[in-house]
MMTF fields as JSON, N, C-alpha, C and O atoms, coordinates in Angstrom:
{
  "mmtfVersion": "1.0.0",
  "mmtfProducer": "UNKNOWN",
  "numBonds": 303,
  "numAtoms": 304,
  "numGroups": 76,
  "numChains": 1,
  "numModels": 1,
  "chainsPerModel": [1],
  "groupsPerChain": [76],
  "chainIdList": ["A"],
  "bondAtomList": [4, 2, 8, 6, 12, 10, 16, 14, 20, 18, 24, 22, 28, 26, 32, 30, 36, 34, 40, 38, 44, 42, 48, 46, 52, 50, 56, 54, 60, 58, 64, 62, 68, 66, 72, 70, 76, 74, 80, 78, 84, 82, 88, 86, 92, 90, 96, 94, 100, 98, 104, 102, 108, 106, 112, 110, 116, 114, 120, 118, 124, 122, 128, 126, 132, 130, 136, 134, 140, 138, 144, 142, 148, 146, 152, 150, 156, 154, 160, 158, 164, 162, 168, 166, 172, 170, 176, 174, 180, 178, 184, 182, 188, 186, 192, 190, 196, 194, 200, 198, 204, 202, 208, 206, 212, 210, 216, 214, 220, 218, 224, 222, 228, 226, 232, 230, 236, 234, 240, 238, 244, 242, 248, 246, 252, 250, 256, 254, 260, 258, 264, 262, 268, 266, 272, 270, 276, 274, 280, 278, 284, 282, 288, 286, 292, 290, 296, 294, 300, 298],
  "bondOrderList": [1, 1, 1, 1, 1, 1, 1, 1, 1, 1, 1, 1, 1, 1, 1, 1, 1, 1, 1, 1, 1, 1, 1, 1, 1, 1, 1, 1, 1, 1, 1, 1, 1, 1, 1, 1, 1, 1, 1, 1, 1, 1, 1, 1, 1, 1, 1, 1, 1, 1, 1, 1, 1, 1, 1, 1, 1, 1, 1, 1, 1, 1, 1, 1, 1, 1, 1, 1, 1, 1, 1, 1, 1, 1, 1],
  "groupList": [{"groupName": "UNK", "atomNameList": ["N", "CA", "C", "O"], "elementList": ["N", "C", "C", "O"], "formalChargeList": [0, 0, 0, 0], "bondAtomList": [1, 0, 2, 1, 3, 2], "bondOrderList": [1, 1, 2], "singleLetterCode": "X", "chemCompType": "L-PEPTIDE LINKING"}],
  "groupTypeList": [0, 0, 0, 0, 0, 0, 0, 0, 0, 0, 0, 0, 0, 0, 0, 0, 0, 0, 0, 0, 0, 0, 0, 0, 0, 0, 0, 0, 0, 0, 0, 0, 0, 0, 0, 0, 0, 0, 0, 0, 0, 0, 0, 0, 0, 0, 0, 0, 0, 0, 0, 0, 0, 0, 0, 0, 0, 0, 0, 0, 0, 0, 0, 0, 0, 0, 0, 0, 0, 0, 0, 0, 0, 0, 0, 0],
  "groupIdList": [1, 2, 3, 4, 5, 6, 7, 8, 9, 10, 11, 12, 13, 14, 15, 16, 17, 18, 19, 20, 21, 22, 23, 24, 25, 26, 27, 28, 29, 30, 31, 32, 33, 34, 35, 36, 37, 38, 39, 40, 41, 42, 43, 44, 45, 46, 47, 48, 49, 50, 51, 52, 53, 54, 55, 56, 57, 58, 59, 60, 61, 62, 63, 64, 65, 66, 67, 68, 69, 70, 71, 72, 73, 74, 75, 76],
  "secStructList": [7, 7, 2, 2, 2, 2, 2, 2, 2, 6, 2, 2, 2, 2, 2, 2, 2, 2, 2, 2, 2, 2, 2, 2, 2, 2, 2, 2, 2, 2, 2, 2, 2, 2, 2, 2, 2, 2, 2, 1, 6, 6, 2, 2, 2, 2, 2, 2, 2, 2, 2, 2, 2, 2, 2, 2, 2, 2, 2, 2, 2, 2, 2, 2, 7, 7, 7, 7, 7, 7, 7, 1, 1, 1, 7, 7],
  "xCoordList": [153.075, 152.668, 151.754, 150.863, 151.9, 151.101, 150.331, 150.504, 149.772, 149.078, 149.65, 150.653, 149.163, 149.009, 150.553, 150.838, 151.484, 152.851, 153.152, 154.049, 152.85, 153.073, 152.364, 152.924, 150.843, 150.346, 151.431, 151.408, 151.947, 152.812, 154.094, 154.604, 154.602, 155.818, 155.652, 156.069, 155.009, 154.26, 153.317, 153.001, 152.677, 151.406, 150.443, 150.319, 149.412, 148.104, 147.571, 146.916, 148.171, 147.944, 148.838, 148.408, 150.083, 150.734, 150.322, 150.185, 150.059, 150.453, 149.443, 149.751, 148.167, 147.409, 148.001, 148.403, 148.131, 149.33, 150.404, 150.541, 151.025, 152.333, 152.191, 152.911, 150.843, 150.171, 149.845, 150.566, 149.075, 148.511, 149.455, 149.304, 150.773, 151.77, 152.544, 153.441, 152.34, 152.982, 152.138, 152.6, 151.017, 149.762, 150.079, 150.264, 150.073, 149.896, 151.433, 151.702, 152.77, 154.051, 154.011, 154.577, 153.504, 153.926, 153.668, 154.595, 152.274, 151.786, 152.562, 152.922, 152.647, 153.66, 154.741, 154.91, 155.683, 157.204, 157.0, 157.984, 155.615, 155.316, 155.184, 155.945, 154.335, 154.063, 155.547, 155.999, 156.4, 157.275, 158.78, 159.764, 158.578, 159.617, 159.099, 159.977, 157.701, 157.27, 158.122, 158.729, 157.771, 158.475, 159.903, 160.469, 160.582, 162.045, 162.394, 163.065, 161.936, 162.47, 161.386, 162.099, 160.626, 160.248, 160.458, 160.692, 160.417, 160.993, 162.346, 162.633, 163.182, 164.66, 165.485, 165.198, 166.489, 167.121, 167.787, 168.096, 168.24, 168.813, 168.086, 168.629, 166.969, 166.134, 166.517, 166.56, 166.723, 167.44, 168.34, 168.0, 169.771, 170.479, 170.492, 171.429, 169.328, 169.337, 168.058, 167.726, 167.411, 166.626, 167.84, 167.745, 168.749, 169.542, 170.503, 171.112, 170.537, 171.785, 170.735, 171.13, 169.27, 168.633, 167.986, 167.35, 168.143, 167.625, 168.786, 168.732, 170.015, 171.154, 171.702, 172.114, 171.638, 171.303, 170.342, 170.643, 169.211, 168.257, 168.648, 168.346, 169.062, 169.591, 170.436, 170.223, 171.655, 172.715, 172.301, 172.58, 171.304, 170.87, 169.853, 169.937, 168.998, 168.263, 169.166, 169.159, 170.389, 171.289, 172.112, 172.175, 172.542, 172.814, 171.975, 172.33, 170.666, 169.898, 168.95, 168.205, 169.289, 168.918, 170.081, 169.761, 171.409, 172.416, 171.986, 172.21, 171.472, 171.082, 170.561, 170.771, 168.404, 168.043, 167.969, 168.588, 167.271, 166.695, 165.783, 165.183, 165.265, 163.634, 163.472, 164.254, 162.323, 162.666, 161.578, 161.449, 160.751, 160.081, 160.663, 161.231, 160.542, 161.515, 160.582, 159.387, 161.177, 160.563, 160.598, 159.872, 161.642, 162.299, 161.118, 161.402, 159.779, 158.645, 157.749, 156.638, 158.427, 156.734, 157.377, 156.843, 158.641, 159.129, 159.246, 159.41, 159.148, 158.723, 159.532, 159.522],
  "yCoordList": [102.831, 103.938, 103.392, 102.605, 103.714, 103.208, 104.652, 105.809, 104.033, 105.781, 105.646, 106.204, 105.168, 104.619, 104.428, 104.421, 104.279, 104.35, 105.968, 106.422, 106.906, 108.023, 108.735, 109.697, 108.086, 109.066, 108.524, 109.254, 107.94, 107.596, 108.277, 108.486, 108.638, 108.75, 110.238, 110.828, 110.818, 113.053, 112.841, 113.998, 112.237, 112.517, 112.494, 112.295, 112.743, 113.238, 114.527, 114.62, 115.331, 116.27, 116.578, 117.377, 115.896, 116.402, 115.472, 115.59, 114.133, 112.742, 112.619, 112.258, 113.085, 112.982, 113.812, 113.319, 115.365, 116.422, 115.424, 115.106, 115.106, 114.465, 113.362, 112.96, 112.676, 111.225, 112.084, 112.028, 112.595, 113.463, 113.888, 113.7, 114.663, 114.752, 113.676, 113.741, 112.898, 111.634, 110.703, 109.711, 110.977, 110.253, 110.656, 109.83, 112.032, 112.886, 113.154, 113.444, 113.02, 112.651, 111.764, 112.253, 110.607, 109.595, 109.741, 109.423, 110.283, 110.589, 111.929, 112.172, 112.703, 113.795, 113.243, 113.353, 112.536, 112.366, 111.631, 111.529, 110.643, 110.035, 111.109, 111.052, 111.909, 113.094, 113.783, 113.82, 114.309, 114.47, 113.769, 114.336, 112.511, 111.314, 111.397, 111.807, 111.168, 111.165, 112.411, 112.289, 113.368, 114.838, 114.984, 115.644, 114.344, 114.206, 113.237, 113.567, 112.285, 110.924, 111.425, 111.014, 111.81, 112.073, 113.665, 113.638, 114.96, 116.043, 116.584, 117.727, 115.948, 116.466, 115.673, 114.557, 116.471, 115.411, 114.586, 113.819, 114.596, 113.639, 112.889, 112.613, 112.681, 112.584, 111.256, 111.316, 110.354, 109.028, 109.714, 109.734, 110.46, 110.359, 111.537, 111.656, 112.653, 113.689, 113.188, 113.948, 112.038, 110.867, 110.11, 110.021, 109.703, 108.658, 109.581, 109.227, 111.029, 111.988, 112.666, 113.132, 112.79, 113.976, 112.333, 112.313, 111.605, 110.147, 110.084, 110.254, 109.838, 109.669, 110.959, 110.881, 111.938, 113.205, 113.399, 113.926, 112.924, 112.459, 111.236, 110.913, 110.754, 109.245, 109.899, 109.858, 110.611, 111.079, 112.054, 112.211, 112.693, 113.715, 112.808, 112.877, 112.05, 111.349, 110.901, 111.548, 109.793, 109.263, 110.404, 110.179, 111.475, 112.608, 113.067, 113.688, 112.777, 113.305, 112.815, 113.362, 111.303, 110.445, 110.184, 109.71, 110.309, 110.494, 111.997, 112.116, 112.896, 113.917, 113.793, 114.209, 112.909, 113.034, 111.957, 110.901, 112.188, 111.014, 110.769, 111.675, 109.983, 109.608, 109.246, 108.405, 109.95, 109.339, 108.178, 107.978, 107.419, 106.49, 105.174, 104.566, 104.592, 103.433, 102.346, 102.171, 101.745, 100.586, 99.481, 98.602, 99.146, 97.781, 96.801, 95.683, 97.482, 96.552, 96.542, 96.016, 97.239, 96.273, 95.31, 94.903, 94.904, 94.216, 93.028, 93.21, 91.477, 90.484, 89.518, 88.317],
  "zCoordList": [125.276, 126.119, 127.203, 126.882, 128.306, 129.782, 130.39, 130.774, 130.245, 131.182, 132.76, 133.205, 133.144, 134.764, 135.252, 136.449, 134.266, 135.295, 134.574, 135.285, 133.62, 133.147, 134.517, 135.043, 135.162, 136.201, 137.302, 138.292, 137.363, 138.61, 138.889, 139.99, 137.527, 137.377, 137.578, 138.575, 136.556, 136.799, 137.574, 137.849, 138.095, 138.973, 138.401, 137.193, 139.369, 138.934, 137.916, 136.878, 138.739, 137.832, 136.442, 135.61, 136.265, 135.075, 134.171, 132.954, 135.187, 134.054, 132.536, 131.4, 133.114, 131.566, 130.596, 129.542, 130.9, 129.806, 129.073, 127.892, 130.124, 129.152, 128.449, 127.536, 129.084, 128.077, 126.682, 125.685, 126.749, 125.54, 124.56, 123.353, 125.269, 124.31, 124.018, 123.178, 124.502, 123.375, 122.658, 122.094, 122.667, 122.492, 120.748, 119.854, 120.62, 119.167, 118.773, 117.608, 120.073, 119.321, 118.146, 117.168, 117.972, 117.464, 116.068, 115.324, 115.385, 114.303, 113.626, 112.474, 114.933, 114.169, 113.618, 112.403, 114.443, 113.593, 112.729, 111.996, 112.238, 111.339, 110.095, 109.129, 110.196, 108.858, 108.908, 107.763, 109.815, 109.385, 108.871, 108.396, 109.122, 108.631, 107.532, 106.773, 106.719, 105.785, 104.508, 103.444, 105.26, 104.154, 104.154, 103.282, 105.18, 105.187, 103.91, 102.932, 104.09, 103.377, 101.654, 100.739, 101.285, 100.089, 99.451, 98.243, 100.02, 99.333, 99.859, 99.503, 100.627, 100.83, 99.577, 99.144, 99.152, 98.42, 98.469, 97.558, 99.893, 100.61, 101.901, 102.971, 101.586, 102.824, 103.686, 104.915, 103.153, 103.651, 104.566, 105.749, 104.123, 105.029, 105.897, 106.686, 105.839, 106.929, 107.909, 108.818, 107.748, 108.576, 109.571, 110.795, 108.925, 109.735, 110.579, 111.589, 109.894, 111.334, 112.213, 113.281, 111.845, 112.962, 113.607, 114.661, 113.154, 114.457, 115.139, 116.357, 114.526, 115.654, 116.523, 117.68, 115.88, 116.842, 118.03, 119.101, 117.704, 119.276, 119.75, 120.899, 119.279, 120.073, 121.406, 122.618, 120.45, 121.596, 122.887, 124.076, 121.667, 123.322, 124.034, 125.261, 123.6, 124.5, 125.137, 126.185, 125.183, 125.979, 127.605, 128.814, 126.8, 127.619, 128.493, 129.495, 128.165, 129.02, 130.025, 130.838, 129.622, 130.968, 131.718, 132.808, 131.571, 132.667, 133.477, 134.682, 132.827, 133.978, 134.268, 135.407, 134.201, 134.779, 136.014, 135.88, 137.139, 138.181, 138.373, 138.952, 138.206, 138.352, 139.993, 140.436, 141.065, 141.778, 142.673, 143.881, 141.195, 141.777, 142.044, 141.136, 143.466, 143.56, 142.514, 142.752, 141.503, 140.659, 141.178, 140.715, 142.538, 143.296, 144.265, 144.694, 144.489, 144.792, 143.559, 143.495, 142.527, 141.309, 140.436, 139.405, 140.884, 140.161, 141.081, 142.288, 140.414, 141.168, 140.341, 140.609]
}
C-alpha cells in the first residue's frame, strides 16, 4: 500500500478515504478468511470459489476501468 501514489491516483481530497479503506481491508478479510476456513463445513473450498470469484470480477473490472494518470515519466 503507497499512500502518495493512492493521493495521486484519487487526489487530495479522496486519496486518504480510500487509503483508510484499505488500510482496515486487509485485517477484515483476515477475520473473515479466518471463520470461513474454521466454522463452514466446507470452508477450504467455499475460500478457494469466493477468491476465484473476486479474481474474475476484479479482472472484469479493470478492463472497464481507465485510469487516467500518465505512469510513462515516473518510470525510468
Amino acid at each position: 500500500m503507497f499512500p502518495a501514489i493512492t493521493s495521486q491516483i484519487f487526489g487530495i481530497r479522496y486519496g486518504p478515504q480510500i487509503y483508510g479503506i484499505l488500510f482496515y481491508a486487509f485485517p477484515i478479510s483476515n477475520v473473515i478468511q479466518y471463520f470461513l476456513s474454521n466454522y463452514l463445513k466446507e470452508g477450504y473450498y467455499a475460500s478457494f470459489v469466493i477468491s476465484g470469484a473476486m479474481s474474475i470480477f476484479s479482472m472484469l473490472l479493470v478492463k472497464r476501468i481507465e485510469l487516467k494518470y500518465d505512469w510513462s515519466e515516473r518510470i525510468r
